[in-house]
N, CA, C and O atoms as a Maestro MAE file, in Angstrom:
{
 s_m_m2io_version
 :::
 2.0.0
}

f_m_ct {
 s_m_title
 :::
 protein
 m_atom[336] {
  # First column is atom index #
  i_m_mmod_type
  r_m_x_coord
  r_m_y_coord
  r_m_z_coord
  i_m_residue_number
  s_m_chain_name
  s_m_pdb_residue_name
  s_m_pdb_atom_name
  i_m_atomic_number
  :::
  1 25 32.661 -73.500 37.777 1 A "UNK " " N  " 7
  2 3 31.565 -72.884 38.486 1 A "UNK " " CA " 6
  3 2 32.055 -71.582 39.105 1 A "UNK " " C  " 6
  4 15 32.802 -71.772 40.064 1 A "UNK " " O  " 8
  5 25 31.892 -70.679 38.888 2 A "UNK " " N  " 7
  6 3 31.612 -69.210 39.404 2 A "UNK " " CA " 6
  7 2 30.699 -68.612 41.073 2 A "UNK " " C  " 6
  8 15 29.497 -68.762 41.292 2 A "UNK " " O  " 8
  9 25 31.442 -68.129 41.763 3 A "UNK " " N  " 7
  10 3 30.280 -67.672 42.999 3 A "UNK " " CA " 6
  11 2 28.848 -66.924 41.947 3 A "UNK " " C  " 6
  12 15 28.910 -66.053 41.080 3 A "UNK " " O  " 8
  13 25 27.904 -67.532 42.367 4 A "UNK " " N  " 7
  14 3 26.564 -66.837 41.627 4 A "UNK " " CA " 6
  15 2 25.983 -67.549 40.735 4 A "UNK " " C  " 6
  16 15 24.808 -67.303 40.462 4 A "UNK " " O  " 8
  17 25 26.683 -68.595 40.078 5 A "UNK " " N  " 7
  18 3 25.625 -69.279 39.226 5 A "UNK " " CA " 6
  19 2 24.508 -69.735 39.746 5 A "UNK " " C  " 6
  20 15 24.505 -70.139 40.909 5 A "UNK " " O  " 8
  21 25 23.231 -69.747 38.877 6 A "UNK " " N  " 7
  22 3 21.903 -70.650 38.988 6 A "UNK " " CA " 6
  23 2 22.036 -71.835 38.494 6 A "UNK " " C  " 6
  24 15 22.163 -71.883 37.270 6 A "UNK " " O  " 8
  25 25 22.047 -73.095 39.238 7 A "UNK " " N  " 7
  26 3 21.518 -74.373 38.333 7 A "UNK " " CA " 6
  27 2 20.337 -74.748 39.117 7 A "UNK " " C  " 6
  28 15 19.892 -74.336 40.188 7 A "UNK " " O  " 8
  29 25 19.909 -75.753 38.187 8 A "UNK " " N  " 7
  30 3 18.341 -76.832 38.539 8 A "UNK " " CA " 6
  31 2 18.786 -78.338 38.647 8 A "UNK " " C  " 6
  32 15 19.298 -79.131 37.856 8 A "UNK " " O  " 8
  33 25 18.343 -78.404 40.070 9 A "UNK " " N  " 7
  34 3 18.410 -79.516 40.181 9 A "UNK " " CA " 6
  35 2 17.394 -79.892 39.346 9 A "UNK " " C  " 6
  36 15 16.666 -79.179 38.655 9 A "UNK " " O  " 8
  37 25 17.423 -81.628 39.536 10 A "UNK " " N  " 7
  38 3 16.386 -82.888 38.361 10 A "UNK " " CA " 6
  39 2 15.316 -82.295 39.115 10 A "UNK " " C  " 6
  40 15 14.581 -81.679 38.344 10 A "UNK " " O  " 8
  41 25 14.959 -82.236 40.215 11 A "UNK " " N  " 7
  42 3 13.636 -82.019 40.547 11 A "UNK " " CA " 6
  43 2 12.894 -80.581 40.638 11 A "UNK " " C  " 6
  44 15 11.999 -80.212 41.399 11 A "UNK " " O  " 8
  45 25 13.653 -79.817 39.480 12 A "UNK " " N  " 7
  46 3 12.967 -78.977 39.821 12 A "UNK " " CA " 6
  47 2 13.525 -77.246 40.277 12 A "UNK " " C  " 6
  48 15 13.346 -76.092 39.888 12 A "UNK " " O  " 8
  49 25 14.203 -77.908 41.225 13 A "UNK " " N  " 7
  50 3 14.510 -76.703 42.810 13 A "UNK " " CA " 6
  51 2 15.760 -75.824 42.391 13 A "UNK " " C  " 6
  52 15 16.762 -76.464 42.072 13 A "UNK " " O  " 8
  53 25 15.825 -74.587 42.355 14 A "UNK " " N  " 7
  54 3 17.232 -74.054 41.884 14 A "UNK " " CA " 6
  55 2 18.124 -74.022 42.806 14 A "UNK " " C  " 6
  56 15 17.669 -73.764 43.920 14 A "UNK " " O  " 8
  57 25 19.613 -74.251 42.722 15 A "UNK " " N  " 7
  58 3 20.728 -74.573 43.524 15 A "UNK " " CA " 6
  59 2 21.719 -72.780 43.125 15 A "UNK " " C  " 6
  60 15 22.379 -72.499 42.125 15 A "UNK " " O  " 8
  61 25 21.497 -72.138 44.049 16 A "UNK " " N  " 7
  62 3 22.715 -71.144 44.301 16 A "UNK " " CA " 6
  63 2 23.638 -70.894 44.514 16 A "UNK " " C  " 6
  64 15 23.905 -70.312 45.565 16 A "UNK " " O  " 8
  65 25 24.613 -71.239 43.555 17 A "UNK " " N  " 7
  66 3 26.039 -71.178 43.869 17 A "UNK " " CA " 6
  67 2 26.890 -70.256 44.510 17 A "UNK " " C  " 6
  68 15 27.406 -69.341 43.867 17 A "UNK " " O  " 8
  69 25 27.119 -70.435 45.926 18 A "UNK " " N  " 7
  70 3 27.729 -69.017 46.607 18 A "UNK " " CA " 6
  71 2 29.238 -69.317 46.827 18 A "UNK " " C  " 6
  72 15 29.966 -69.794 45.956 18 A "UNK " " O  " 8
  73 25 29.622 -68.991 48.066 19 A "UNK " " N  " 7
  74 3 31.061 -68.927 48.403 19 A "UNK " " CA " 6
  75 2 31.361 -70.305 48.495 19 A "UNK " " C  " 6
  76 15 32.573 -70.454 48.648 19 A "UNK " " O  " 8
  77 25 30.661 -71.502 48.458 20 A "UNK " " N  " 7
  78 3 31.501 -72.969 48.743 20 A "UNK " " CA " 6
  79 2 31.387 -73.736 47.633 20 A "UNK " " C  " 6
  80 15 31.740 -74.915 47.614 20 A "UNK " " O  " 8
  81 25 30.982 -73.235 46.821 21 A "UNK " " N  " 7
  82 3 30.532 -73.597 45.275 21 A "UNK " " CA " 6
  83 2 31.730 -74.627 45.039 21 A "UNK " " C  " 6
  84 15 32.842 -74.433 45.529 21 A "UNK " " O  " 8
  85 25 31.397 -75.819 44.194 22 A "UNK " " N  " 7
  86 3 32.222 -76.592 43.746 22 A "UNK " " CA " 6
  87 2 33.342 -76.235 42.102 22 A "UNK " " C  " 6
  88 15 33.306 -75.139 41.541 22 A "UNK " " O  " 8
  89 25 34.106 -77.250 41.678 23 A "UNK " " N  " 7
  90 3 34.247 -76.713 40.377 23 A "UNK " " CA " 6
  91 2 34.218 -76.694 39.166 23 A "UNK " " C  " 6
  92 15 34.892 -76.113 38.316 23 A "UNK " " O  " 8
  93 25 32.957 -77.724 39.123 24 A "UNK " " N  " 7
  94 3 32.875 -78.065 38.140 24 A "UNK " " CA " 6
  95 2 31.301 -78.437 38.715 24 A "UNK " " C  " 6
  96 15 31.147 -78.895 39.847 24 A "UNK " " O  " 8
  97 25 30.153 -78.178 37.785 25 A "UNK " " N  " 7
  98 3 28.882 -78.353 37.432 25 A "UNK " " CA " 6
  99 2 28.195 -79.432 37.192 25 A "UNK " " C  " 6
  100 15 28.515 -79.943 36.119 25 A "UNK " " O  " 8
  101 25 27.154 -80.135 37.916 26 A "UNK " " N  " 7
  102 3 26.534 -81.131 37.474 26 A "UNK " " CA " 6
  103 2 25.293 -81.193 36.515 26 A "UNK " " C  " 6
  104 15 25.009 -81.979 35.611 26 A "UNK " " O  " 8
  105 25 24.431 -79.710 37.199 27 A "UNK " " N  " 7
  106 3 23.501 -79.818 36.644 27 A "UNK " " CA " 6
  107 2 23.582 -78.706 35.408 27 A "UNK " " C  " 6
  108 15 24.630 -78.332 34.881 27 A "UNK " " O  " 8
  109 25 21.891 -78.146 34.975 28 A "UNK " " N  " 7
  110 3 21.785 -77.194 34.029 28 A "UNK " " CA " 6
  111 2 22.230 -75.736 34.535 28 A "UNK " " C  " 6
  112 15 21.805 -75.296 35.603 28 A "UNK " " O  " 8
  113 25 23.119 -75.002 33.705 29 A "UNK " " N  " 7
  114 3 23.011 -73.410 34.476 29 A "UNK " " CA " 6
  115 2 22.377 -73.085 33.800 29 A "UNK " " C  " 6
  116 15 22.337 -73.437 32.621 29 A "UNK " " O  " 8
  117 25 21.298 -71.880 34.643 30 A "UNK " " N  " 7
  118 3 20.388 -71.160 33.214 30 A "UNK " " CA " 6
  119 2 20.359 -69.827 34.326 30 A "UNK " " C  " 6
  120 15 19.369 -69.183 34.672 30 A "UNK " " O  " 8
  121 25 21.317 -69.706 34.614 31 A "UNK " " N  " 7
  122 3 21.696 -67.641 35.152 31 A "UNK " " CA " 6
  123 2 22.697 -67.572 35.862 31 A "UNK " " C  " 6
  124 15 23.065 -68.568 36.485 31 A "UNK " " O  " 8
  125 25 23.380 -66.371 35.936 32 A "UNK " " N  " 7
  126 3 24.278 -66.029 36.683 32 A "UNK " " CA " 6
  127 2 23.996 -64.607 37.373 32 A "UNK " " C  " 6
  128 15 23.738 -63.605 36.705 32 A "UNK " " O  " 8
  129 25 24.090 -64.615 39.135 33 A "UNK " " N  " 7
  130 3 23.529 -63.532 39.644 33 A "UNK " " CA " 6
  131 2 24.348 -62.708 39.685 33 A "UNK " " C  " 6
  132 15 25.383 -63.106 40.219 33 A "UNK " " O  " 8
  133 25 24.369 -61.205 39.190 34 A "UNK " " N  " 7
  134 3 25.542 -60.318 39.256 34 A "UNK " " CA " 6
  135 2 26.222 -59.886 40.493 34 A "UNK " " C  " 6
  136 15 25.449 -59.585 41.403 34 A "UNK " " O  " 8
  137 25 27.578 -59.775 40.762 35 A "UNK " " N  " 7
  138 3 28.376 -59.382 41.347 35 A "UNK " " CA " 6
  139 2 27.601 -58.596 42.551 35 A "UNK " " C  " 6
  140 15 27.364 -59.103 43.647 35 A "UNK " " O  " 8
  141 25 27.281 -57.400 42.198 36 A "UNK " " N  " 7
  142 3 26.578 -56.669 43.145 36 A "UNK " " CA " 6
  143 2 25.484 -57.351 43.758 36 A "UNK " " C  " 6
  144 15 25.323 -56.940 44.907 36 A "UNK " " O  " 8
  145 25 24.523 -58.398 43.365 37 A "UNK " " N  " 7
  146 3 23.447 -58.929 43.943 37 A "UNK " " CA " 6
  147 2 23.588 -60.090 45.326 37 A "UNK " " C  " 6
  148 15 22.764 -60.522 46.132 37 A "UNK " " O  " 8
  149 25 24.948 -60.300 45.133 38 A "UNK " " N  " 7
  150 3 25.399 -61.863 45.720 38 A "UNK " " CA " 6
  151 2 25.498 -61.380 47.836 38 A "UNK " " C  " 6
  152 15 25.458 -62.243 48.713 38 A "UNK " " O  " 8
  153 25 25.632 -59.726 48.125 39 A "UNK " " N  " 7
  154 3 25.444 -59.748 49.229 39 A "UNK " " CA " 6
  155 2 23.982 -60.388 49.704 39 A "UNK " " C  " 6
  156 15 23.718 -61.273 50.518 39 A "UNK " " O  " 8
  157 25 23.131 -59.549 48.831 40 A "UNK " " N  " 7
  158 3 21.600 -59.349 48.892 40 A "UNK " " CA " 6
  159 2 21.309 -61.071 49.172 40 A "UNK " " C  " 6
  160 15 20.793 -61.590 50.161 40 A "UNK " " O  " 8
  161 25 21.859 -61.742 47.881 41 A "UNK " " N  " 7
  162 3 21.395 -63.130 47.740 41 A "UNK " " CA " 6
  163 2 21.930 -63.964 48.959 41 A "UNK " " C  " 6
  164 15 21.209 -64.906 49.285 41 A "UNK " " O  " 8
  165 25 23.435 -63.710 49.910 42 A "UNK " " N  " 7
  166 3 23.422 -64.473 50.673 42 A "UNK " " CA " 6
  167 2 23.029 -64.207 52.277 42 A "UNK " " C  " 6
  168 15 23.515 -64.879 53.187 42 A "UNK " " O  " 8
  169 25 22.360 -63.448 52.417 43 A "UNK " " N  " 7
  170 3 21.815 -63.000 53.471 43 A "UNK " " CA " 6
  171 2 20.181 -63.581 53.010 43 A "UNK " " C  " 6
  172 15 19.424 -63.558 53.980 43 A "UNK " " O  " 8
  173 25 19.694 -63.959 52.044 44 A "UNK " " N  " 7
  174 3 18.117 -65.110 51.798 44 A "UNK " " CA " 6
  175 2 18.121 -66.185 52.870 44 A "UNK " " C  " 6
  176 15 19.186 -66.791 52.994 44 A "UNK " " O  " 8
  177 25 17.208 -66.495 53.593 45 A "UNK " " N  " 7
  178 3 17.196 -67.480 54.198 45 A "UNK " " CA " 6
  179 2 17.135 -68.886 53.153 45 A "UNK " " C  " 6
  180 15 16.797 -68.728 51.980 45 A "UNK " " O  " 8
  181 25 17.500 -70.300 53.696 46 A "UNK " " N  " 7
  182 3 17.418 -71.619 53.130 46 A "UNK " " CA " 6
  183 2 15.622 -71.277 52.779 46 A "UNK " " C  " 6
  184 15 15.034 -70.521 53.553 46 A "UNK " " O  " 8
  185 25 14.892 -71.870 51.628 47 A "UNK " " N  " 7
  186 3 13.601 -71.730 51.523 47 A "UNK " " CA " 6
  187 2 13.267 -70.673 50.708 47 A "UNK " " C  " 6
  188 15 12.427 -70.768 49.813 47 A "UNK " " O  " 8
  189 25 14.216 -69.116 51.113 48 A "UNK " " N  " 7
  190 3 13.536 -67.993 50.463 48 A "UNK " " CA " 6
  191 2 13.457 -67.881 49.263 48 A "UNK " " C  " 6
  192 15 14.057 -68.562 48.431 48 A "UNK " " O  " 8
  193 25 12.351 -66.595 48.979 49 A "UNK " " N  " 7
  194 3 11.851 -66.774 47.724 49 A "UNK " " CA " 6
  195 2 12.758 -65.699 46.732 49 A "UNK " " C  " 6
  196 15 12.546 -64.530 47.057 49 A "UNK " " O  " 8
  197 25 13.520 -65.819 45.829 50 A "UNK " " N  " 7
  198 3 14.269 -65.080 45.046 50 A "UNK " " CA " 6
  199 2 13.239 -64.648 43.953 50 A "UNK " " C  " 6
  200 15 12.175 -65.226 43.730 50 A "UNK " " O  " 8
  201 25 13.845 -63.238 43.125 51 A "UNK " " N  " 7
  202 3 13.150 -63.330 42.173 51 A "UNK " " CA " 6
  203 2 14.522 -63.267 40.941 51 A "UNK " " C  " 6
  204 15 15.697 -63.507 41.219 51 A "UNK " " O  " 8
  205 25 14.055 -62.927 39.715 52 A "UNK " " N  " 7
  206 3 15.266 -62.865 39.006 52 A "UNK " " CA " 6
  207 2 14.868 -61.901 37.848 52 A "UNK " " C  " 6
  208 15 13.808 -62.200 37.299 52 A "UNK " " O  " 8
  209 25 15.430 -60.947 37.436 53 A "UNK " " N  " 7
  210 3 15.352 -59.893 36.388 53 A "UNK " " CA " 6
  211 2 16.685 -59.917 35.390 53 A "UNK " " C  " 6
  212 15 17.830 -60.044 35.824 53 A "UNK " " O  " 8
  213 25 16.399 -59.795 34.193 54 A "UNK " " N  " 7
  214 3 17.601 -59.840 33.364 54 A "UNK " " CA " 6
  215 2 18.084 -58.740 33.265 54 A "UNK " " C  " 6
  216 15 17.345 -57.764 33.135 54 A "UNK " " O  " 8
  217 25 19.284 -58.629 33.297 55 A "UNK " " N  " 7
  218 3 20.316 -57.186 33.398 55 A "UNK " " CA " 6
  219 2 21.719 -56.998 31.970 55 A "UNK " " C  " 6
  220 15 22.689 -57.756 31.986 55 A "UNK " " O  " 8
  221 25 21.609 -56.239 31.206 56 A "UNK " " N  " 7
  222 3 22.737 -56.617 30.010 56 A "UNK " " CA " 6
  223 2 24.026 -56.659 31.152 56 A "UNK " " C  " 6
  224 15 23.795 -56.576 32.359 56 A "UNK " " O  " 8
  225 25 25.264 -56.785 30.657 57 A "UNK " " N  " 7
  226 3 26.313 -56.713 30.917 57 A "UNK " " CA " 6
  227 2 26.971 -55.228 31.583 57 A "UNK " " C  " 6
  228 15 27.616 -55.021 32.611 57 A "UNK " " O  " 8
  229 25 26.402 -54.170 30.306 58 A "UNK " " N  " 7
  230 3 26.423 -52.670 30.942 58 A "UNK " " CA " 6
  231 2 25.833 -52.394 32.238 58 A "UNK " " C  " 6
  232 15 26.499 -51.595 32.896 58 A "UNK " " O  " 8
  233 25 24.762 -52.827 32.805 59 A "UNK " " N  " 7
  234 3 24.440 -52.994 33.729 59 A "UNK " " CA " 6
  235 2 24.489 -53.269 34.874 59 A "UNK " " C  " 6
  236 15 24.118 -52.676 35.887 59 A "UNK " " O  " 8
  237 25 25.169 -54.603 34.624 60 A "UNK " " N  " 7
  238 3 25.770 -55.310 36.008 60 A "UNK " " CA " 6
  239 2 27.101 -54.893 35.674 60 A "UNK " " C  " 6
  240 15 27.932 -55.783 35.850 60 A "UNK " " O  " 8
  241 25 27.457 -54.032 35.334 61 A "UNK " " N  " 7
  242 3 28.804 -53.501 35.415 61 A "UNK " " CA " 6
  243 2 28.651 -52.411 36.027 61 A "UNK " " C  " 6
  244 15 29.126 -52.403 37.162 61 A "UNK " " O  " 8
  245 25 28.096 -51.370 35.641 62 A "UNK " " N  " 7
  246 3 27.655 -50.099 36.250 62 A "UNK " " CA " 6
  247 2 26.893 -50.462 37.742 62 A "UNK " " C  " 6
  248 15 26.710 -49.472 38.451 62 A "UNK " " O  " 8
  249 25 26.565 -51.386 38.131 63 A "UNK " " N  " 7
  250 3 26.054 -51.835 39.475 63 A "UNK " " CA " 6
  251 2 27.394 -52.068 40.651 63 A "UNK " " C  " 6
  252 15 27.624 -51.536 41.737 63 A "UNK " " O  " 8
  253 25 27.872 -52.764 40.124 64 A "UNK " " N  " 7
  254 3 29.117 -53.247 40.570 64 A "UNK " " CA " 6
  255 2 30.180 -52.024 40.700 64 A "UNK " " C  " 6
  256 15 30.892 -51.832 41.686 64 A "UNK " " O  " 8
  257 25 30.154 -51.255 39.550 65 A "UNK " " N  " 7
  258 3 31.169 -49.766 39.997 65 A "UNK " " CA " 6
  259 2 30.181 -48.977 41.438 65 A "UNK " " C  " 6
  260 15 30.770 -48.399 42.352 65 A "UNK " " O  " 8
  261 25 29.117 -49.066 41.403 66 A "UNK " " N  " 7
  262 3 28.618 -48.154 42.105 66 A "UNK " " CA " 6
  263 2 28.082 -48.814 43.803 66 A "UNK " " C  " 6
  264 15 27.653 -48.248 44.808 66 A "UNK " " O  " 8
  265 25 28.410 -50.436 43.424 67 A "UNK " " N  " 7
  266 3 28.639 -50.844 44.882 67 A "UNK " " CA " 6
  267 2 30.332 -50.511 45.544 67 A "UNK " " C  " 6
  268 15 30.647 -50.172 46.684 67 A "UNK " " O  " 8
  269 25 31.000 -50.703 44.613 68 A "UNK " " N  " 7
  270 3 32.043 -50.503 45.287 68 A "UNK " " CA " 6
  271 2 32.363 -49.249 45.384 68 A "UNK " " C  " 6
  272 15 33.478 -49.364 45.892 68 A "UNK " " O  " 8
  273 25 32.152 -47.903 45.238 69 A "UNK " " N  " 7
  274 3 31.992 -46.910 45.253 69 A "UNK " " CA " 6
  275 2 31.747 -46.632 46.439 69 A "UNK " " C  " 6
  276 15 32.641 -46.376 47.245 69 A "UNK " " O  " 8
  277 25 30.385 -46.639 46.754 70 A "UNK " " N  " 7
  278 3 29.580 -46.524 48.140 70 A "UNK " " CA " 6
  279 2 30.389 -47.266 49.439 70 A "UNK " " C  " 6
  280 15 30.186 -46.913 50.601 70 A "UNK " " O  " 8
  281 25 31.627 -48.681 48.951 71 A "UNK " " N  " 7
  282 3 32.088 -49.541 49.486 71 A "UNK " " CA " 6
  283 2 33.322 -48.290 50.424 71 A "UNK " " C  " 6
  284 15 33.583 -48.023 51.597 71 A "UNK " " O  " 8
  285 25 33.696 -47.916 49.303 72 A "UNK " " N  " 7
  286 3 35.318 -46.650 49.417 72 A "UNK " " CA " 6
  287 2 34.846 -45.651 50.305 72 A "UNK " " C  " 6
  288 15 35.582 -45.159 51.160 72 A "UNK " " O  " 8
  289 25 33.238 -45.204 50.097 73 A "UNK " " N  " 7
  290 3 32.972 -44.051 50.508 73 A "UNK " " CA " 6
  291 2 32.567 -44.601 52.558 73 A "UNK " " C  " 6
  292 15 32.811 -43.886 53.530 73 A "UNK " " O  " 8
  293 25 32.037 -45.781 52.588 74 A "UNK " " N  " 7
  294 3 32.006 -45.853 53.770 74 A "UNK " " CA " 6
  295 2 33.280 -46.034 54.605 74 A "UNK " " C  " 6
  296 15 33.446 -45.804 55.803 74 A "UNK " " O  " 8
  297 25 34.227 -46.547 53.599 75 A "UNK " " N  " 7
  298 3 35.418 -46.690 54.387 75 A "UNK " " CA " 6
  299 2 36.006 -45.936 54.967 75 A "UNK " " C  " 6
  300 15 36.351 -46.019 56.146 75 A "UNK " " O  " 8
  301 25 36.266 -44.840 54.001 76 A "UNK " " N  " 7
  302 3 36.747 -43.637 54.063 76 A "UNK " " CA " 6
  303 2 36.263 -42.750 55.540 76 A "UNK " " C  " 6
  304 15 36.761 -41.922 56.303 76 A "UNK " " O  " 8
  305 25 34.720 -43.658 55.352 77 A "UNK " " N  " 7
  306 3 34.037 -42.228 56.697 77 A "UNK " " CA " 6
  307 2 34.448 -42.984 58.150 77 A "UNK " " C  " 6
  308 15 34.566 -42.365 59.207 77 A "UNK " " O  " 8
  309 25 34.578 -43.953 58.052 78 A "UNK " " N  " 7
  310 3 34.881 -45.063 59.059 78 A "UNK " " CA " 6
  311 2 36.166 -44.733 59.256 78 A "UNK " " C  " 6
  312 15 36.251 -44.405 60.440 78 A "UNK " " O  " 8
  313 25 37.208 -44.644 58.737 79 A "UNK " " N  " 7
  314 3 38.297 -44.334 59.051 79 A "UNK " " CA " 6
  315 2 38.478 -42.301 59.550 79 A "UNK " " C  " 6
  316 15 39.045 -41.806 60.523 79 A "UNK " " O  " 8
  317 25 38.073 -41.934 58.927 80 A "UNK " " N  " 7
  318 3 37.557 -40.793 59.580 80 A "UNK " " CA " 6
  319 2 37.110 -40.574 61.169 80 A "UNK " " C  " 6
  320 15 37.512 -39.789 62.027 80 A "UNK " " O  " 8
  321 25 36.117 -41.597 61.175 81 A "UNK " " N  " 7
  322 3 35.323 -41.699 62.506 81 A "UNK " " CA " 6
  323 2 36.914 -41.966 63.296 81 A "UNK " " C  " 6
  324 15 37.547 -40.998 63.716 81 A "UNK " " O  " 8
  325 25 37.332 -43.082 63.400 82 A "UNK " " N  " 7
  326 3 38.591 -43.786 63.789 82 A "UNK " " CA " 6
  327 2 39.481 -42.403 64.620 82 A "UNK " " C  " 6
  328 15 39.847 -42.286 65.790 82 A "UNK " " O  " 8
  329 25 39.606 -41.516 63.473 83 A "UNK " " N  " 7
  330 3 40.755 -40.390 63.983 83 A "UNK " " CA " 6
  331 2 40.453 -39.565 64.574 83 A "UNK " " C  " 6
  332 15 41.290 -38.737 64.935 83 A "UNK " " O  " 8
  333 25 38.674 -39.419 65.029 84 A "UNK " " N  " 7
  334 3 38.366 -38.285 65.858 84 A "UNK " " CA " 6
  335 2 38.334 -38.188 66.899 84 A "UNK " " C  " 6
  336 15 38.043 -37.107 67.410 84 A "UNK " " O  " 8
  :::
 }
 m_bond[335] {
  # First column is bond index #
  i_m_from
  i_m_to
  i_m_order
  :::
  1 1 2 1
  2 2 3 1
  3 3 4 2
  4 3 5 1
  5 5 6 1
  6 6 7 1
  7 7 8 2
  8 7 9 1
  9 9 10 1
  10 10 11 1
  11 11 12 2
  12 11 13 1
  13 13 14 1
  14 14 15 1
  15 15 16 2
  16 15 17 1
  17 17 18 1
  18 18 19 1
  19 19 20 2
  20 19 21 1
  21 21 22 1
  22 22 23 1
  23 23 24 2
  24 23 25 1
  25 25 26 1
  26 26 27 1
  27 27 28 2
  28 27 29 1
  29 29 30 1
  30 30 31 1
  31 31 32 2
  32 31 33 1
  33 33 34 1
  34 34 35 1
  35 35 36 2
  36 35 37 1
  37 37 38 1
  38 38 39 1
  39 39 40 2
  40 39 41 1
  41 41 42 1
  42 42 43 1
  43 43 44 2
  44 43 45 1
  45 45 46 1
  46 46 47 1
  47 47 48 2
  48 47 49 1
  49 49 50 1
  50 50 51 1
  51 51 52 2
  52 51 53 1
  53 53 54 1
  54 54 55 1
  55 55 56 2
  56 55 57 1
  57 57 58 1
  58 58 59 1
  59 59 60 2
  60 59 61 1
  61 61 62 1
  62 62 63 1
  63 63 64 2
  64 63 65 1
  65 65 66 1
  66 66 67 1
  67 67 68 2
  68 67 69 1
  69 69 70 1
  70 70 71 1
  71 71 72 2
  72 71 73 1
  73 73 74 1
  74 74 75 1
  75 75 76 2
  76 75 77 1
  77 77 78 1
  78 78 79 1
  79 79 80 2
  80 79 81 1
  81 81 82 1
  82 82 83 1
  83 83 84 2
  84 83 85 1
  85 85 86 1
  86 86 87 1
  87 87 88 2
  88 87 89 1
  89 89 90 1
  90 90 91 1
  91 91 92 2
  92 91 93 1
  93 93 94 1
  94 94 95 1
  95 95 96 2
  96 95 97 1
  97 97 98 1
  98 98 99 1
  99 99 100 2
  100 99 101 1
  101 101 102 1
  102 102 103 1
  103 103 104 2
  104 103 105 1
  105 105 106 1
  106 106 107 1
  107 107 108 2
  108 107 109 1
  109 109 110 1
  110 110 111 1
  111 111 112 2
  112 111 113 1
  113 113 114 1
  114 114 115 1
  115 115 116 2
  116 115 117 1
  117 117 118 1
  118 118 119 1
  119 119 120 2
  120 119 121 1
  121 121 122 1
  122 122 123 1
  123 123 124 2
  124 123 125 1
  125 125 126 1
  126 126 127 1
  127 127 128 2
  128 127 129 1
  129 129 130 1
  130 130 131 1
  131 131 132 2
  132 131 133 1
  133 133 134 1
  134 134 135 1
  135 135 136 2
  136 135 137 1
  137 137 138 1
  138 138 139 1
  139 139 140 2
  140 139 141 1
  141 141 142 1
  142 142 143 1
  143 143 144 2
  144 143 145 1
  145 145 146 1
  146 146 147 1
  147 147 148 2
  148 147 149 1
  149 149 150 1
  150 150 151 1
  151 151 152 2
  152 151 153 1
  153 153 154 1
  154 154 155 1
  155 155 156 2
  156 155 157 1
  157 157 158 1
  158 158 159 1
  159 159 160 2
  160 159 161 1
  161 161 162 1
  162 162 163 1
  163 163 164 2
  164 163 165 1
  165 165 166 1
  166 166 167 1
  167 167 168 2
  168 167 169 1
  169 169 170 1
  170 170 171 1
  171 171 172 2
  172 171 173 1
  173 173 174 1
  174 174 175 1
  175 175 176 2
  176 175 177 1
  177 177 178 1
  178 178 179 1
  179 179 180 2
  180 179 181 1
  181 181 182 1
  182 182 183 1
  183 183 184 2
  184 183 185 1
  185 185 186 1
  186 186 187 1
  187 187 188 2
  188 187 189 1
  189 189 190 1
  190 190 191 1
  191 191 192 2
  192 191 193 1
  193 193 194 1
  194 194 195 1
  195 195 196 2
  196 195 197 1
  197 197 198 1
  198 198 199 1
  199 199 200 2
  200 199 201 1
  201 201 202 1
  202 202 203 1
  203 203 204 2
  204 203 205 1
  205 205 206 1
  206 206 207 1
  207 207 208 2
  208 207 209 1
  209 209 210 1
  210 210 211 1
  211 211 212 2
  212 211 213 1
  213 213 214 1
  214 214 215 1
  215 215 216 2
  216 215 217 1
  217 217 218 1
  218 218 219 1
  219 219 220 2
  220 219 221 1
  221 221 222 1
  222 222 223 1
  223 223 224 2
  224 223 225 1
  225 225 226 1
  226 226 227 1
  227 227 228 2
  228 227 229 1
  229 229 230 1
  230 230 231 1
  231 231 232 2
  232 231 233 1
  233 233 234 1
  234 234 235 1
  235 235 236 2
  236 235 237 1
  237 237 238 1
  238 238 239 1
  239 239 240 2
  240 239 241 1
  241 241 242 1
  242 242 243 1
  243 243 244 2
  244 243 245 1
  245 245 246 1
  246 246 247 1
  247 247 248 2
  248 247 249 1
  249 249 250 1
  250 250 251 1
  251 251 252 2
  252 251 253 1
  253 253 254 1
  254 254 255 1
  255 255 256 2
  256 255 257 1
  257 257 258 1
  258 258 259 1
  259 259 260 2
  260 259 261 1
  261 261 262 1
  262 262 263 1
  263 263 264 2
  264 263 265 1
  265 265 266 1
  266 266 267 1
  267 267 268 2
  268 267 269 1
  269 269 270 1
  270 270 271 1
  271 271 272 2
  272 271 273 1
  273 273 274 1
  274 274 275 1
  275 275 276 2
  276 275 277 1
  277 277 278 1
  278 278 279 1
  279 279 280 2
  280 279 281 1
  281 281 282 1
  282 282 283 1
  283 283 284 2
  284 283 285 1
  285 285 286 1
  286 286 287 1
  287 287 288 2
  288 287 289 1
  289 289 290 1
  290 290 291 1
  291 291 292 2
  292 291 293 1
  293 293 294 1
  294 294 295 1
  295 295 296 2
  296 295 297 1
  297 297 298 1
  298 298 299 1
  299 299 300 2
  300 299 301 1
  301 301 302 1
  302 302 303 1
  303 303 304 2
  304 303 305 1
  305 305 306 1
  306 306 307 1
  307 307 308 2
  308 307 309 1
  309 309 310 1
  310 310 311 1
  311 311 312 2
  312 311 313 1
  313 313 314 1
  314 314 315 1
  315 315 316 2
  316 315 317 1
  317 317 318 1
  318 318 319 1
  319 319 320 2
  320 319 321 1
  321 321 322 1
  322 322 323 1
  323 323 324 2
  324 323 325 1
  325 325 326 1
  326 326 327 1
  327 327 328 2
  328 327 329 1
  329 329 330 1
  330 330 331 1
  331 331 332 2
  332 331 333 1
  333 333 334 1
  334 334 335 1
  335 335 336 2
  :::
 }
}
């Protein structure tokens, strides 16, 4: 099991695999939420309503360069701030 997989429980309800995720799978997986989405997804309240869009691989790759990007660039200004 991966941080981000989707499975379904029997009844129904989808189970979000985040940071305490087990390691091995009981139920069906039928998605995996990309890298970049998993802040977004764990800040959802218990209940909330997700949606889900399919993304190729190029995609959630190019998402993921450009979160961590923005990641470097705040750092950078933060540490900046720090020395003034």
């Amino acid at each position: 099991m991966t941080f981000g997989t989707v499975q379904v429980h029997p009844d129904g309800n989808p189970i979000m695999v985040m940071a305490d995720h087990q390691t091995t799978g009981s139920y069906s997986k039928i998605a995996q939420v990309i890298s970049a989405d998993l802040p977004l997804l764990a800040q959802t309240n218990l209940g909330g309503k997700v949606s889900f869009r399919l993304v190729s691989l190029r995609t959630a790759k190019q998402k993921h360069v450009q979160q961590q990007l923005a990641v470097h660039k705040l750092r950078r200004g933060m540490e900046q701030m720090a020395r003034s």
